[in-house]
C-alpha positions as CSV (number, residue, x, y, z in Angstrom):
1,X,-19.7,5.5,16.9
2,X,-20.8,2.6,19.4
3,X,-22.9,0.9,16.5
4,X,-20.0,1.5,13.8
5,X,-17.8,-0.8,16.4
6,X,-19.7,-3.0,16.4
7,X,-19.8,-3.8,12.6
8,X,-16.2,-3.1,12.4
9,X,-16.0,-5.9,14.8
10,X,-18.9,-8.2,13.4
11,X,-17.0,-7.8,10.2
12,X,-13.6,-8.6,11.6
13,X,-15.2,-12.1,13.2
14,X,-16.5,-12.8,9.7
15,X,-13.4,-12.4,8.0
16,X,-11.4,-14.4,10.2
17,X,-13.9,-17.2,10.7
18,X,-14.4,-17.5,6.6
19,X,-10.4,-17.3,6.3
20,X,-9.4,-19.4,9.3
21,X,-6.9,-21.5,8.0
22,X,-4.9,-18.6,7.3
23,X,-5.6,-17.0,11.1
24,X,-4.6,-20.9,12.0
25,X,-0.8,-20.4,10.1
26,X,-0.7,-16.8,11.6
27,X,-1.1,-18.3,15.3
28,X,2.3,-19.9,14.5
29,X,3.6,-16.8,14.4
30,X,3.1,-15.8,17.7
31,X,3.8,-12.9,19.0
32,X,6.8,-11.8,17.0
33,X,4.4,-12.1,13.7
34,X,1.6,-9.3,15.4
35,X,4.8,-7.4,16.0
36,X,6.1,-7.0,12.6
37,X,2.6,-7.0,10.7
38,X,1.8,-4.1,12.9
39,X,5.5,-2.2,12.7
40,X,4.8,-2.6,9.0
41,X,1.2,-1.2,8.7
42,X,1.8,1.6,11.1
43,X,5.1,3.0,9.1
44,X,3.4,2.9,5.5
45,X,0.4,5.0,4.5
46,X,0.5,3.9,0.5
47,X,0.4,-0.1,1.1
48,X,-3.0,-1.2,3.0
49,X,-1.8,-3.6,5.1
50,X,-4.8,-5.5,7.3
51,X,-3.3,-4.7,11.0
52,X,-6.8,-4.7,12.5
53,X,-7.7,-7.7,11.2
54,X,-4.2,-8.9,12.2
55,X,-4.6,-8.0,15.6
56,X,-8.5,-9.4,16.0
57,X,-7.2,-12.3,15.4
58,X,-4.2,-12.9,17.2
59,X,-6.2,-11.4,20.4
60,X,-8.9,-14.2,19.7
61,X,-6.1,-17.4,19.4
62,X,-2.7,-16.2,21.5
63,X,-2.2,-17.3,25.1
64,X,-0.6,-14.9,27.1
65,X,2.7,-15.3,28.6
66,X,1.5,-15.9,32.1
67,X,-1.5,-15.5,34.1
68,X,-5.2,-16.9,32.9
69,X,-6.1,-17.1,29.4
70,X,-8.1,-13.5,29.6
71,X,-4.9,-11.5,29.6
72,X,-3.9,-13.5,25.7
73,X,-5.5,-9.8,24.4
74,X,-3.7,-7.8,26.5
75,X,-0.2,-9.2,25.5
76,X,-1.4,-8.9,22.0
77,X,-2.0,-5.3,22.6
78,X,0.9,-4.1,24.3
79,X,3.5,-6.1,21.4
80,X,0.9,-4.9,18.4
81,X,1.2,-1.1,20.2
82,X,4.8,-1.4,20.0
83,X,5.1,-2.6,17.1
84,X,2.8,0.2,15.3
85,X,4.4,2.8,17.5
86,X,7.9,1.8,16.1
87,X,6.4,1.8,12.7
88,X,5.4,5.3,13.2
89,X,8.4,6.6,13.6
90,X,9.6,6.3,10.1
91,X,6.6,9.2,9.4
92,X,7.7,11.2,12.3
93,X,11.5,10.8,11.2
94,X,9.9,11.5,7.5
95,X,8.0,14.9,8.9
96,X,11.1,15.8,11.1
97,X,13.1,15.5,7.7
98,X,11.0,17.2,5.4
99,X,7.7,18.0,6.7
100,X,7.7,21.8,7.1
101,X,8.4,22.8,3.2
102,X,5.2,20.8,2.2
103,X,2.6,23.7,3.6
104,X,5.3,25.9,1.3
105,X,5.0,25.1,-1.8
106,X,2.3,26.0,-4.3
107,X,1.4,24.0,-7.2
108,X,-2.3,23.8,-8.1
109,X,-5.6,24.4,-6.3
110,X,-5.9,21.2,-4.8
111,X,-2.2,21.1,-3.5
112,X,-3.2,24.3,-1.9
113,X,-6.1,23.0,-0.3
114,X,-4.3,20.2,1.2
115,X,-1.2,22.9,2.1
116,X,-4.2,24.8,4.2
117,X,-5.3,21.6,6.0
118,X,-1.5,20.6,6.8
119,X,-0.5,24.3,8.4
120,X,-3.7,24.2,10.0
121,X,-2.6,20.8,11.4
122,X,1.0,21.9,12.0
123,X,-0.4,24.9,14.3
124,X,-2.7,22.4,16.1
125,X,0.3,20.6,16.8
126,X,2.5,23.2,18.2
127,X,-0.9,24.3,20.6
128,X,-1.9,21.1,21.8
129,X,0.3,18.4,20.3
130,X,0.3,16.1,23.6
131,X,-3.9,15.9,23.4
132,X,-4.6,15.5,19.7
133,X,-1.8,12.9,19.1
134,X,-3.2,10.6,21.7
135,X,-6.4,10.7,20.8
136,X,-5.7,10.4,17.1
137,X,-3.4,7.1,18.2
138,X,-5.9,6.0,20.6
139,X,-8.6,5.6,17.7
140,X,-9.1,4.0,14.5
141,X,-8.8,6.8,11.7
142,X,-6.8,8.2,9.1
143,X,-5.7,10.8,10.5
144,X,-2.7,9.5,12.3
145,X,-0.2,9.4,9.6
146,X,-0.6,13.7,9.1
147,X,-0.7,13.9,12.3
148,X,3.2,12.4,12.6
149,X,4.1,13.9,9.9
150,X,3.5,17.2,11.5
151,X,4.6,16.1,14.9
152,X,8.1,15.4,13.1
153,X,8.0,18.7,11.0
154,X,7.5,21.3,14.5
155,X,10.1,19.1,16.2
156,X,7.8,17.7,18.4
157,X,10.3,15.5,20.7
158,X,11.3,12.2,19.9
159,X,10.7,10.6,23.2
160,X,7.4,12.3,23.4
161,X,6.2,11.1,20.5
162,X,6.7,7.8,21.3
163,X,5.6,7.8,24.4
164,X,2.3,9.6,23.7
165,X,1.7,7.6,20.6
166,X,2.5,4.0,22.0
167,X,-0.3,5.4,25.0
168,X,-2.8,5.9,22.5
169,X,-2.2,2.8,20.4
170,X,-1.9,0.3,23.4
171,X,-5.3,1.5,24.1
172,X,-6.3,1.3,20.1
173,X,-4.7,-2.1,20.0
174,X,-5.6,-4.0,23.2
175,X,-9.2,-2.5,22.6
176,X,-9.3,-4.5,19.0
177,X,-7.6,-8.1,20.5
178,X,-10.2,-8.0,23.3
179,X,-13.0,-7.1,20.6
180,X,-11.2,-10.5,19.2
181,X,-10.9,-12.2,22.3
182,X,-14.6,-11.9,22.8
183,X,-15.9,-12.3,19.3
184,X,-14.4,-15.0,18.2
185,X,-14.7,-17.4,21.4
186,X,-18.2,-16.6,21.3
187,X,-18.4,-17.4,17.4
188,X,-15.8,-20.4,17.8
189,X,-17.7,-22.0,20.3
190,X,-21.3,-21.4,19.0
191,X,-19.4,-23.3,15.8
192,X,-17.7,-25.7,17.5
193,X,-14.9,-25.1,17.1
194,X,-12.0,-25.4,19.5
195,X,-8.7,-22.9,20.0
């Protein structure tokens, strides 16, 4: 796990340092930009959208809003955690709306498979819901999206969703703008170049 980080974030500092005019017109965003990229990417599952990358960067070129220049990632992590938390509600709301009769229907093997999985999931949730959806928010994976989906569908509460979620991500998101914060001053200045 400690090596895959490691790439993800020597892959992230590549990215951003062979695309950094781009990251230079995303600074200008600010704050409010990180916000909406990652309310956007944490409410949809079927359009990629880069948050990570997003994120990396913004924690490797944003000030902060007060204090010394170290706590720019921090900022960036609790408005990105936030923003991804609000996001997420549309999935809970989706799984709160609909969520149960998808482990009820059967059409096909595979559907079936995947109906096993998500009551598998759906019991998880109602035995130790709190635990698994912080540390399923708290990490990069896919597993998040099911994981609202079912917190929605056994009526998980609102307010504890959110709150357990937007615990997990500030940890997820601050982790990645520090990983930024780091990487790229360190790349930046071996370059020469100045933020």
């Amino acid at each position: 796990m400690g090596l895959l980080t490691v790439l993800v974030t020597f892959g992230l500092a590549l990215l951003v340092v062979f695309n950094w005019h781009s990251v230079g017109q995303m600074a200008g965003y600010g704050y409010f930009g990180g916000f909406v990229v990652s309310a956007l990417g944490g409410g949809t599952v079927l359009v990629p959208i880069p948050i990570a990358a997003v994120q990396f960067a913004l924690g490797g070129i944003l000030h902060p809003w007060f204090g010394p220049i170290v706590l720019g990632p921090l900022c960036v992590g609790l408005v990105c955690s936030f923003g991804e938390t609000i996001g997420a509600l549309s999935i809970y709301a989706a799984g709160y709306s609909g969520g149960t009769p998808l482990f009820n229907t059967t059409t096909g093997e595979r559907m079936g498979k995947l109906q096993t999985l998500y009551a598998r999931l759906m019991k998880l949730m109602e035995r130790r819901g709190s635990l698994v959806l912080f540390i399923l928010s708290a990490v990069m994976n896919p597993f998040f999206f099911p994981t609202s989906l079912a917190c929605g569908a056994v009526r998980f509460g609102t307010r504890r969703y959110f709150l357990i979620a937007f615990a997990g991500k500030f940890i997820k998101c601050t982790a990645i703008s520090y990983a930024g914060y780091f990487g790229l001053r360190g790349i930046f200045t071996a370059l020469g170049i100045q933020i």
